[in-house]
C-alpha positions as CSV (number, residue, x, y, z in Angstrom):
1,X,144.2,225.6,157.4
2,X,147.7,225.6,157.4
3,X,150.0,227.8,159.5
4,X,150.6,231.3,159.5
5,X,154.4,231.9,159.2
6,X,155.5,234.1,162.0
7,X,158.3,236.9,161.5
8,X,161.3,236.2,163.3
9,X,162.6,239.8,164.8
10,X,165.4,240.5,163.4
11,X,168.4,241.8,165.9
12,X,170.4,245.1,163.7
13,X,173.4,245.0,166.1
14,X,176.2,244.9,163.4
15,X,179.5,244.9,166.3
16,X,178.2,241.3,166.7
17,X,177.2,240.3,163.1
18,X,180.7,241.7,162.2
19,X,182.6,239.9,164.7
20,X,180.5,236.6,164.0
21,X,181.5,236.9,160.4
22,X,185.3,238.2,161.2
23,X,185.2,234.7,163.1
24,X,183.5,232.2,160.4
25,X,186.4,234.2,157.7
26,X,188.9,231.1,158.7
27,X,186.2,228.6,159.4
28,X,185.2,229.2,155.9
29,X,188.3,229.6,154.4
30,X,190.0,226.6,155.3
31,X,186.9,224.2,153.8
32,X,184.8,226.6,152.3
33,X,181.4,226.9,152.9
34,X,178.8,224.1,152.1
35,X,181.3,222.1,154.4
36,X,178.9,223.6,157.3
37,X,175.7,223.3,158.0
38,X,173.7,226.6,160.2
39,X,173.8,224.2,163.3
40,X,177.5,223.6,162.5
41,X,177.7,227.5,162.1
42,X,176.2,228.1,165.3
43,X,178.1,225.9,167.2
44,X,181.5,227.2,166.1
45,X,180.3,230.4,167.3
46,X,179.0,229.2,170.6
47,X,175.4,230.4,170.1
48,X,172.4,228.7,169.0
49,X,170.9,228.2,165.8
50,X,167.8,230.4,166.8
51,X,169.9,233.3,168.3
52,X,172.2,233.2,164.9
53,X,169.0,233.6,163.0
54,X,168.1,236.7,165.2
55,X,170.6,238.1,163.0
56,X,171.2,236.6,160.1
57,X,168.2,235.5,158.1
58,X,170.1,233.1,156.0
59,X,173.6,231.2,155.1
60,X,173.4,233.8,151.8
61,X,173.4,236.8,154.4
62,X,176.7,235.4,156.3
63,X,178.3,235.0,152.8
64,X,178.0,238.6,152.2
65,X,178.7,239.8,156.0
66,X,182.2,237.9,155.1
67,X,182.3,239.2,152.0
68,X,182.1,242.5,153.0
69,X,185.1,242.3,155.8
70,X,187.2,240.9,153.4
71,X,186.6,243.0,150.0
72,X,187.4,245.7,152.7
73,X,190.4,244.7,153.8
74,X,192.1,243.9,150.4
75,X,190.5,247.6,149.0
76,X,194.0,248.7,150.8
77,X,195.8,247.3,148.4
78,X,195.4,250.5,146.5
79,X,198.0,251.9,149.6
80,X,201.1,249.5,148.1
81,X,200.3,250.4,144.5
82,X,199.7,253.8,145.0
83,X,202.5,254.6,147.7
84,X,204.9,257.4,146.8
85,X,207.6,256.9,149.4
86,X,207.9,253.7,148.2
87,X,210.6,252.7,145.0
88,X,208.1,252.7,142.1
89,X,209.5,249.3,141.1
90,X,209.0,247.6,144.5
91,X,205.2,248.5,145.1
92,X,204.0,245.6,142.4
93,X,205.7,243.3,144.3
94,X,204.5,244.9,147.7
95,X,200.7,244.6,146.3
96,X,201.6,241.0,145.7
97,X,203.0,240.2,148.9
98,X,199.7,242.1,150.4
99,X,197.5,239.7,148.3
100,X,198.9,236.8,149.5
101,X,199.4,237.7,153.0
102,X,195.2,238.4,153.2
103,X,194.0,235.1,151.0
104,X,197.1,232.8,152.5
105,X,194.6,230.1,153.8
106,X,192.0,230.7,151.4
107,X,191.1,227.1,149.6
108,X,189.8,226.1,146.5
109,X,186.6,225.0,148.5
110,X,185.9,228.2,149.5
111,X,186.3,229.9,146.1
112,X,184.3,227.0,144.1
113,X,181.2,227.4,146.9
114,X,180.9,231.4,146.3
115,X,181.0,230.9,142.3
116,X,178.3,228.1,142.5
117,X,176.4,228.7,145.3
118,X,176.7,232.3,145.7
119,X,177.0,233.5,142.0
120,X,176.0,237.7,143.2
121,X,178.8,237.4,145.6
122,X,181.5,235.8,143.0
123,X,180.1,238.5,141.0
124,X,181.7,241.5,143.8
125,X,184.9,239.4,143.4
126,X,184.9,239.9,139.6
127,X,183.8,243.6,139.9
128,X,187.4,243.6,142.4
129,X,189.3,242.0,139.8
130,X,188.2,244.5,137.3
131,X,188.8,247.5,139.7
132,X,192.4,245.8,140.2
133,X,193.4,245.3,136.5
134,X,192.6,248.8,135.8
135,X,194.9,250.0,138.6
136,X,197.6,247.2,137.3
137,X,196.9,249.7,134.1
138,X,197.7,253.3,135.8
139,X,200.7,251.7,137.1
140,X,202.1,250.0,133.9
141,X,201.3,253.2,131.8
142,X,203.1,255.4,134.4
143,X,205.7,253.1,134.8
144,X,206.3,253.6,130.5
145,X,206.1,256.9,131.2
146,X,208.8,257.3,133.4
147,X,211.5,254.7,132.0
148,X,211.4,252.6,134.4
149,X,209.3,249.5,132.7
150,X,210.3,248.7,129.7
151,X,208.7,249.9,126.1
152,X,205.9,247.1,126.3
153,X,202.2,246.4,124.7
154,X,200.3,247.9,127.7
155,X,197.2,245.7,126.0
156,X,199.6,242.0,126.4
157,X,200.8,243.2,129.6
158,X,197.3,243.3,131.5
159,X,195.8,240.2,129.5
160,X,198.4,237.8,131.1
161,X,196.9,239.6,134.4
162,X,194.3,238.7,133.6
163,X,194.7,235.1,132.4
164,X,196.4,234.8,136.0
165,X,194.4,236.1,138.3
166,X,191.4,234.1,136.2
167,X,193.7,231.1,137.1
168,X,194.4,232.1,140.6
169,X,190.5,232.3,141.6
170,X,190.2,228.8,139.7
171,X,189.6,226.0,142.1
172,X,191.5,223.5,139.4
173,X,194.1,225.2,139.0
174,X,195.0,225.4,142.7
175,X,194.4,222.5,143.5
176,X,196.6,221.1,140.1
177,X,199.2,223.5,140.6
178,X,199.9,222.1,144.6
179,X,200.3,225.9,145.2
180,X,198.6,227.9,147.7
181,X,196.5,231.4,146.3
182,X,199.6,233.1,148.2
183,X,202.0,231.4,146.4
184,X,200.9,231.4,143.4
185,X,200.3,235.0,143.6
186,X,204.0,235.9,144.8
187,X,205.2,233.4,141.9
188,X,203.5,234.6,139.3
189,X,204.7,238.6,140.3
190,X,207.8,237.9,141.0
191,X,208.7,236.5,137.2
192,X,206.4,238.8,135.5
193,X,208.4,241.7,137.2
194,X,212.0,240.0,136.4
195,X,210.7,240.3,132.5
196,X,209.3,244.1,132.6
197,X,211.9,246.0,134.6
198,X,214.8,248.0,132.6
């Protein structure tokens, strides 16, 4: 007879799941995340292994606890787009300097792990993109509207967004272009702009 598998109790105290998982964002980042092991995990944030299991039951549930925080933080990119009392011209550029700021030590690892190993969680990050590309949308069309951009296929405009920010969540092409996601993303904005602005 073989033995009965016992339910861990699980601990719901989210302050300390969120401040784990605010903690493992740069551990994660800088090497991504099969680089570490749960013991590995645990020691980085001076616990044990069987008191990180009290709240997490799994590396997949520390994915999305990071996840979360950072999805989060970059949702305020809508207040650069979006801001009024800022030159309409200057908040594409402010949303790309927020971008890069937020995912400045973000490596290829880390990106390559959550797309292979965590495909529901690469699938938030493509939901984002989409949420993002249709805001890059409102703010080309408006932009038309008022004279400021110039009289442009809306359609070309968002697919080389698109092409790019495929490109920028690409492991290979980080790690062939020598550029950081930061750079890349100030780059990229900063030429695109140069070509749209009357």
């Amino acid at each position: 007879m073989g033995r009965k598998s016992i339910e861990k109790s699980r601990i719901e105290d989210d302050s300390k799941k969120q401040e784990w998982a605010e903690q493992l964002i740069a551990l994660f980042f800088e090497k991504g995340i099969k680089a570490y092991n749960m013991d590995q995990v645990a020691d980085y944030l001076q616990t044990s292994k069987a008191t990180l299991y009290k709240y997490y039951r799994s590396k997949d549930e520390i994915v999305e606890s990071i996840l979360d925080i950072i999805l989060d933080e970059l949702e305020m990119y809508k207040f650069y787009i979006e801001n009024e009392d800022r030159e309409y011209t200057k908040r594409l550029l402010d949303t790309a300097v927020f971008f890069g700021e937020k995912l400045e030590n973000l490596s290829p690892e880390f990106l390559e792990d959550l797309q292979i190993l965590f495909p529901s969680q690469w699938d938030r990050i493509t939901s984002f993109v989409n949420e993002i590309t249709e805001k890059l949308h409102q703010y080309y069309i408006r932009g038309i509207e008022l004279e400021i951009f110039k009289h442009v296929n809306i359609h070309v405009l968002l697919a080389t967004d698109r092409l790019m920010i495929h490109e920028l969540v690409n492991p290979a092409f980080l790690r062939g272009s020598e550029l950081s996601l930061s750079d890349a993303i100030r780059e990229f904005y900063k030429y695109k702009f140069e070509g749209i602005v009357n």
